[in-house]
N, C-alpha and C positions, 0 to 999 in steps of 0.2 A: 730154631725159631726163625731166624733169616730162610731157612728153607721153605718154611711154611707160609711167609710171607710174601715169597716170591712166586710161590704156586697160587695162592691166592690172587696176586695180582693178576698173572697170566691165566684163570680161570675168570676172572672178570673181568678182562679186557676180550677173549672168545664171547661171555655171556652180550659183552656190549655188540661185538661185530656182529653175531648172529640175532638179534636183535633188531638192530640196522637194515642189515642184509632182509629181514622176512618184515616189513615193515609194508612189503605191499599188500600183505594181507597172506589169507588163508586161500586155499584151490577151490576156485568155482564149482570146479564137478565133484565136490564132495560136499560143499553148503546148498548146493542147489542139486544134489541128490533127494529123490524123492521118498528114499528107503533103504535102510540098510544093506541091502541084497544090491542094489543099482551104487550105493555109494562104494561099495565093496569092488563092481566090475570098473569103477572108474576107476578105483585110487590104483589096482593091477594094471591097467591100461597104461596110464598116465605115469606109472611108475619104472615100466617097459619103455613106455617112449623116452622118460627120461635118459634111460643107460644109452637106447641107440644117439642120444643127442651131445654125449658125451666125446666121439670122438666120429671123423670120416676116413676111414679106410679100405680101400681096391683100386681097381683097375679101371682107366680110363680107354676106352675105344673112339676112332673117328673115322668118318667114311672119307674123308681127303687128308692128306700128311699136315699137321699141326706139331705144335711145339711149345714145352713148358719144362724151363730149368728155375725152379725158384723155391725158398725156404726163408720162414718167419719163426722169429723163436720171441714169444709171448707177447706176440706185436709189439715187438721193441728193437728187433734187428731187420728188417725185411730185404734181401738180394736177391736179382735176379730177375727176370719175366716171363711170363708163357702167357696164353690165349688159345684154348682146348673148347669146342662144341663140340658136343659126339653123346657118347651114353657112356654108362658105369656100373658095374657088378659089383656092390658094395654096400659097405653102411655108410648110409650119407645123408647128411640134413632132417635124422631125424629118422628113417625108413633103412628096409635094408630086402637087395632085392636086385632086379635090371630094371634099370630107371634113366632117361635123360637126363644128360647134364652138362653142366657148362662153368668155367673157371674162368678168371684173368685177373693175373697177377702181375703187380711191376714194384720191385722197391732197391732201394740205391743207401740202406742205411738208417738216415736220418729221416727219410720219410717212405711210404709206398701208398697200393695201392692196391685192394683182393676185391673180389667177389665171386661168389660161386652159388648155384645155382641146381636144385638136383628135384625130379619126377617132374610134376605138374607145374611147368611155369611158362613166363611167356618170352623168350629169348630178344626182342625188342623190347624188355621193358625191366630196367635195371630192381621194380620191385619184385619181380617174381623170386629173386633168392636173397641174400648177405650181401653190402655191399659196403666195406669201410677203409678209413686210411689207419696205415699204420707206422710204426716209428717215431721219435718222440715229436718228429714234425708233425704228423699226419693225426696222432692223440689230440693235440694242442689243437688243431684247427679243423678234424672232421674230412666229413662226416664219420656220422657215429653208427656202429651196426646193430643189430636187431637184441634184443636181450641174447647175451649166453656166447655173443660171438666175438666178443673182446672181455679179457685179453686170451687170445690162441694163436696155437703153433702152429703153420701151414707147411706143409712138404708137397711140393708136385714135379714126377718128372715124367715129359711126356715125347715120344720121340718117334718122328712121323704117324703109323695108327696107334699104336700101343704106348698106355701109360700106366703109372702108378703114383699113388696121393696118401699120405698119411698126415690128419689133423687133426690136434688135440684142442676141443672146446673147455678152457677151466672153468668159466663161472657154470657152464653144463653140471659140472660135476660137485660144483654147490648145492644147484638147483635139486639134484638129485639127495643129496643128503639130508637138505630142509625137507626136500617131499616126503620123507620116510614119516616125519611127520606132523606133516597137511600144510606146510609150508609152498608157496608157488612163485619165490622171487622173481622167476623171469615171465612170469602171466600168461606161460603156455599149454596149460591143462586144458586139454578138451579142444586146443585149436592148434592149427598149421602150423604158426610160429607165435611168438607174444610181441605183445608191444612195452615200450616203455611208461611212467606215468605220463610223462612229458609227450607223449604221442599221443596225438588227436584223433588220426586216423591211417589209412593204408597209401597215402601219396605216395613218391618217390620226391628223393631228397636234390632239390634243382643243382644241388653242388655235384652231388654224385652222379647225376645225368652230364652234365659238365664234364668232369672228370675223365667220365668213360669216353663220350665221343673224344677228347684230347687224346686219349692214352691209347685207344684202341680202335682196330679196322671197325667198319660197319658192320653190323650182325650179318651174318651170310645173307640170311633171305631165305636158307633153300629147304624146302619143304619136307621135312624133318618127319618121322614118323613121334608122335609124343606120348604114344602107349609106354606105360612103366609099369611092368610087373611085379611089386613091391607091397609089401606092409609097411605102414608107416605113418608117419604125421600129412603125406600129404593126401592122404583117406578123410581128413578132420577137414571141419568150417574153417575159414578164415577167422581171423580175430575180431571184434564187436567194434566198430570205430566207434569214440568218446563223441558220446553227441554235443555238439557246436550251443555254446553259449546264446541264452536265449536275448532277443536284440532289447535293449531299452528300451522302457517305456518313452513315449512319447512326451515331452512338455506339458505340464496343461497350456491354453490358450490364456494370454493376461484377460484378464476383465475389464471391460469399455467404463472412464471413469464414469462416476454419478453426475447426473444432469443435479445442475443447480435448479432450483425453484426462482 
């Protein structure tokens, strides 16, 4: 009986979390399929980009000697630093293929700092990839990264042109198991990457613009070729920004009193 009761519990404390967890609703490209046949090539699509989203692993290349000694383990230990622009033979952010990419990592412990960055993005502009703090400083005060990118496990080590990266995304691997099914906790079926509900739109976060100029050289500048030869999430739209609160009505005007007679 105590057995049974204690399965019960633990079978209803799952039912609650996953609950919770798929609370953002259902996958867009299977409610806004137009037909079995087109609902069917998404949920396969989407189903595929989940597993690539699940983890980033390969090789780092760079046309001038760069350098990356660094490991996070569940964004709650971060040591280390590197700073890698170059490209990548790999599964990475979702694609998997030769693709541009770009990393910078700094953590000391109690707090860090990652982002990275892989195919189609824009290297002056901290939104084109992930960008978040981590350790139990960096949880507490942000910024926060993209659905599916906390909490993970970062590994990169890169040493003059040649490198190698292995990173596990957990909530990816949620995502992936609600999809099975038509669940989309991290809201990126059908697009590049997702947003959170709490995200309005595709800004970059002033803190994390901050951050990086602090923590790292200026973007090279140098003119980069940005073809990536890859399948992937970076083939998909961008995400739909929440369109902005419609403004107040205006006051009525008061009314001029009544003229006395």
């Amino acid at each position: 009986m105590d057995v049974r009761r204690a399965l019960w519990r633990k079978v209803s404390c799952l039912g609650f979390a996953l609950a919770v967890l798929g609370s953002q609703g259902c996958s867009r490209n299977l409610i806004g399929a137009s037909g079995i046949g087109e609902a069917t090539r998404n949920y396969c699509l989407d189903r595929t980009k989940d597993v690539l989203d699940c983890a980033d692993v390969g090789f780092s290349f760079s046309q001038d000697p760069q350098f990356a000694l660094y490991a996070d383990a569940f964004s709650l230990l971060p040591v280390g630093y590197g700073q890698v622009d170059g490209y990548a033979t790999a599964i990475g952010g979702g694609n998997i293929g030769w693709m541009r990419f770009s990393s910078g990592d700094v953590g000391a412990g109690v707090w860090g700092y990652e982002e990275a960055s892989f195919a189609d993005f824009d290297i002056n502009n901290v939104a084109g990839g992930n960008a978040q703090a981590v350790g139990l400083g960096g949880l507490a005060t942000g910024p926060l990264g993209r659905p599916g990118w906390q909490p993970s496990s970062v590994h990169h080590l890169h040493l003059l042109w040649v490198g190698a990266f292995a990173n596990a995304n957990w909530l990816q691997a949620v995502d992936l198991a609600l999809g099975i099914i038509g669940l989309d906790i991290c809201g990126d079926d059908g697009y590049r990457y997702g947003l959170w509900p709490w995200e309005s739109g595709l800004e970059t976060s002033a803190y994390a613009e901050e951050l990086r100029g602090q923590i790292f050289n200026p973007p090279s500048g140098q003119d980069r070729n940005n073809w990536s030869y890859c399948w992937g999430r970076w083939m998909s739209p961008l995400p739909t920004a929440a369109a902005p609160a419609p403004a107040p009505a205006p006051a009525p005007a008061p009314k001029p009193p009544a003229e006395k007679k």
